[in-house]
N, C-alpha and C positions, 0 to 999 in steps of 0.2 A: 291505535284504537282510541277513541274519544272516551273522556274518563273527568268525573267529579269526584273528589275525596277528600275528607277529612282533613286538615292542616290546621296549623298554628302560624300566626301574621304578629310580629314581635310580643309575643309570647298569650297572643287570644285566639280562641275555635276560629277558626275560617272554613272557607271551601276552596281545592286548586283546582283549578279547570285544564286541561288539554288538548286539543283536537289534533285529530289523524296527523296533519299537517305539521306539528309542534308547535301552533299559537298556543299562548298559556293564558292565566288569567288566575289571579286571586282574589276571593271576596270574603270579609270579615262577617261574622253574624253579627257583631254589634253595630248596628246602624244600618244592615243591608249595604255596606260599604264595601265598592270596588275602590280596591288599590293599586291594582298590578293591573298590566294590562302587555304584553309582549306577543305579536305577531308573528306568523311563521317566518323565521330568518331573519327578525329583525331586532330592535332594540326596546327599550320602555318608552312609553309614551305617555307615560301618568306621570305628573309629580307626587309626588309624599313628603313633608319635611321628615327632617331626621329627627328633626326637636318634639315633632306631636304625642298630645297625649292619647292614651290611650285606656279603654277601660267605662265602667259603667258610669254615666252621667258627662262622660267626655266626647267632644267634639273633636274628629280627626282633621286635623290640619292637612288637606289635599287628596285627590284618589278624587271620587265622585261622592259629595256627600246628598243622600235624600231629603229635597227640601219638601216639606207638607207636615201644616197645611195654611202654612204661613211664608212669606217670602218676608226675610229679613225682618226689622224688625217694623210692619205694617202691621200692624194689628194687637192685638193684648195678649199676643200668646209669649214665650222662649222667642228668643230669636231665630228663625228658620225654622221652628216650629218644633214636632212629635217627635220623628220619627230618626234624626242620624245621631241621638245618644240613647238609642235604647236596644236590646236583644231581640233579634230578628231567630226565627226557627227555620233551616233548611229544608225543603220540601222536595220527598223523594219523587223524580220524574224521569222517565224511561229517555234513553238516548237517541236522540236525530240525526241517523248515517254517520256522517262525518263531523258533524258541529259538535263542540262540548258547551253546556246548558246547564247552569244550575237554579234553580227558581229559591226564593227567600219573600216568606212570608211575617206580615203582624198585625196582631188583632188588638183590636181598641181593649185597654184593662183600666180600670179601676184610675190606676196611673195616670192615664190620658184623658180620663170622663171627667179627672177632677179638673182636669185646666181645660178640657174642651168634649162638651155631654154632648159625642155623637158616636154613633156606633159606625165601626169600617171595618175591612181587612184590607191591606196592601200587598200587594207583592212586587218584587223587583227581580227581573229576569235576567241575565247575563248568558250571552250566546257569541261564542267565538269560533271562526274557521281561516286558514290563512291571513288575508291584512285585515277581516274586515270581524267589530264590534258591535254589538245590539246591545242595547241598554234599553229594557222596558219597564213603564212603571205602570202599574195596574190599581185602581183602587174602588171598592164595588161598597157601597152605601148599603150595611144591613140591620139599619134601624128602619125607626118609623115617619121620621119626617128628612124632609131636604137637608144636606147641608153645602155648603158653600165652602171651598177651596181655592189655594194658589200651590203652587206646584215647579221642582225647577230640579234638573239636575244637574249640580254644583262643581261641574267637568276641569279639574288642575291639569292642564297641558303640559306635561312637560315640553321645555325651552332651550336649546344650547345658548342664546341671548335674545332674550325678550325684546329691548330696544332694536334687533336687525331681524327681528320677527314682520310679517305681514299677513294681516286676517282679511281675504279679501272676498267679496258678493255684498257687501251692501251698502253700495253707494244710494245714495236716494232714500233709504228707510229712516225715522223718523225716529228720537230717542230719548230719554228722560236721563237727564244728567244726574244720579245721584249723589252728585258733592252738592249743587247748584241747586236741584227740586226741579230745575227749568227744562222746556223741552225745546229740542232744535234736530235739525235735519243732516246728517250727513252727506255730503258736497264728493266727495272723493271716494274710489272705490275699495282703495287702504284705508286698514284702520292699524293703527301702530303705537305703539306705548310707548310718550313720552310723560315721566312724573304719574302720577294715580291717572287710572280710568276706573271709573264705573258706572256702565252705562244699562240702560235699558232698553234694547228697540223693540218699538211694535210692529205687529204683524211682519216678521223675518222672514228673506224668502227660507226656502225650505235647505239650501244646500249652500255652504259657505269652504271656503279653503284658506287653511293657513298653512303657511310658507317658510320654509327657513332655508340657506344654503344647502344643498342637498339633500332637502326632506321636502314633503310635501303629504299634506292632513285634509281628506274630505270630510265635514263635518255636517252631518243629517241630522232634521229632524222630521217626526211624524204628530199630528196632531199638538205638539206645542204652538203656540204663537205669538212666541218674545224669544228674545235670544239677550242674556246679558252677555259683559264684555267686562272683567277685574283683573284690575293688575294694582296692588296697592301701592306700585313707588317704593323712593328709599326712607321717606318720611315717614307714611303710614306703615312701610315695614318694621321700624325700627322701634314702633307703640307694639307689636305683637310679639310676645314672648314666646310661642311655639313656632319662628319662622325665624333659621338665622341671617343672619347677615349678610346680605347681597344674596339672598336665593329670591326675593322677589325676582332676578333676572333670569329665574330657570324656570317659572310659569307664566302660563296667561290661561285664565279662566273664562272659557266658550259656555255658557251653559244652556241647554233649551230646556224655556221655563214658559208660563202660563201666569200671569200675574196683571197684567193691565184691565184681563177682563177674565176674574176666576169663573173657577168653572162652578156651575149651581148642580148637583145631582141628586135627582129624586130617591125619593125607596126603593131598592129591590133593583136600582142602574149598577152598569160599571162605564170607567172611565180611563184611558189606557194612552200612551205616548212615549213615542222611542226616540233616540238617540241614534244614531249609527255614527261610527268614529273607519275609516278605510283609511290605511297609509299607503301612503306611493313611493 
């Protein structure tokens, strides 16, 4: 029977999901952060460092962190924004047949007004059933004028080796290098980590797969319209103290994100985009 309950994620409130099937799934309330993510009969598919911290005002190192309403550091806000170092509240929601669902909500506070005066609620949805993953993010403008957003979910893949890894569907799409600022176009329909990537492509088709000996990851998205591409290398890993040493080669970070062109959202809209992660 499919089942959301109560848990502790190295030693903070979570939620554990499990569907009929025995996919599981964990999600931290701090940040609305998935970390766990295991399909029926199968293995982990998220990275997490062992090193991250964790806890109020901390950013977890891997799992999907919620980016809004800022991407990286474009803008005047935290870097990546609001929303994945702060207390998300569980929201009790009736169960779908077989699928296990937990939704996590948070509402603009005092906290948030003071670094960015707009009122929202977000929620992020987690729904698992055999190999396949839903990641939604919802966010519904309940003030009184517009605001404007970027948006992205921060997906750590796990890797058995990143270097013999291949992410493949978008040859041809067009992409903002951010080491370089420059934009250029992908020629090939591999993309594969040699030393740092961090890329940005627009408008991403919609379904991408990556590849490893023996495994194989369809990677969806719905109303997003970018897809980054992070792997930070052995250089830039070795500047990050919550990532040990050679485990840059056990991720690569897929995320579908909304950032080249945010979204504007009037009073009284909402605004919604998924993720789906299926292993083969």
């Amino acid at each position: 029977m499919a089942s959301a309950k109560p848990t502790e994620y190295a030693g903070h409130p979570a939620i554990a999901l499990q569907s009929s099937d025995g996919a599981r799934a964990t999600i931290l309330l701090h940040g609305g952060h998935l970390v766990s993510w295991i399909p029926a009969g199968g293995q982990e598919q998220l990275y997490v460092s062992p090193t991250s911290r964790f806890g109020e005002g901390q950013a977890v190192r891997g799992g999907v962190p919620v980016i809004f309403p800022q991407f990286s550091s474009r803008g005047t806000l935290p870097r990546h924004g609001l929303l994945r170092n702060r207390g998300w509240r569980h929201v009790e929601m009736p169960t779908h047949g077989q699928h296990a669902q937990a939704v996590l909500r948070f509402v603009a506070n005092d906290a948030t007004r003071a670094l960015w005066p707009h009122e929202f609620e977000a929620e992020i949805t987690v729904s698992i059933i055999g190999q396949q993953l839903d990641i939604e993010f919802a966010v519904t403008n309940t003030g009184e004028a517009s605001l404007e957003f970027s948006v992205a979910l921060h997906t750590y893949l796990r890797t058995n080796d990143v270097l013999k890894a291949q992410l493949e569907g978008l040859q041809g799409v067009k992409y903002e290098d951010n080491n370089t600022g420059q934009w250029q176009q992908q020629w090939g329909d591999v993309t594969q980590v040699v030393g740092e990537v961090d890329r940005l492509y627009h408008d991403a088709p919609s379904t991408l797969t990556l590849r490893e000996l023996g495994r194989k990851l369809a990677i969806r998205h719905a109303a997003f319209t970018d897809v980054v591409v992070w792997n930070p290398g052995p250089q830039k890993a070795a500047q990050l103290d919550d990532l040990p040493e050679g485990d840059w080669q056990k991720m690569l970070c897929v995320e579908a994100a909304r950032v080249i062109d945010p979204v504007t959202l009037p009073p009284g809209e909402e605004w919604a985009g998924m993720q789906t992660l299926i292993a083969g």
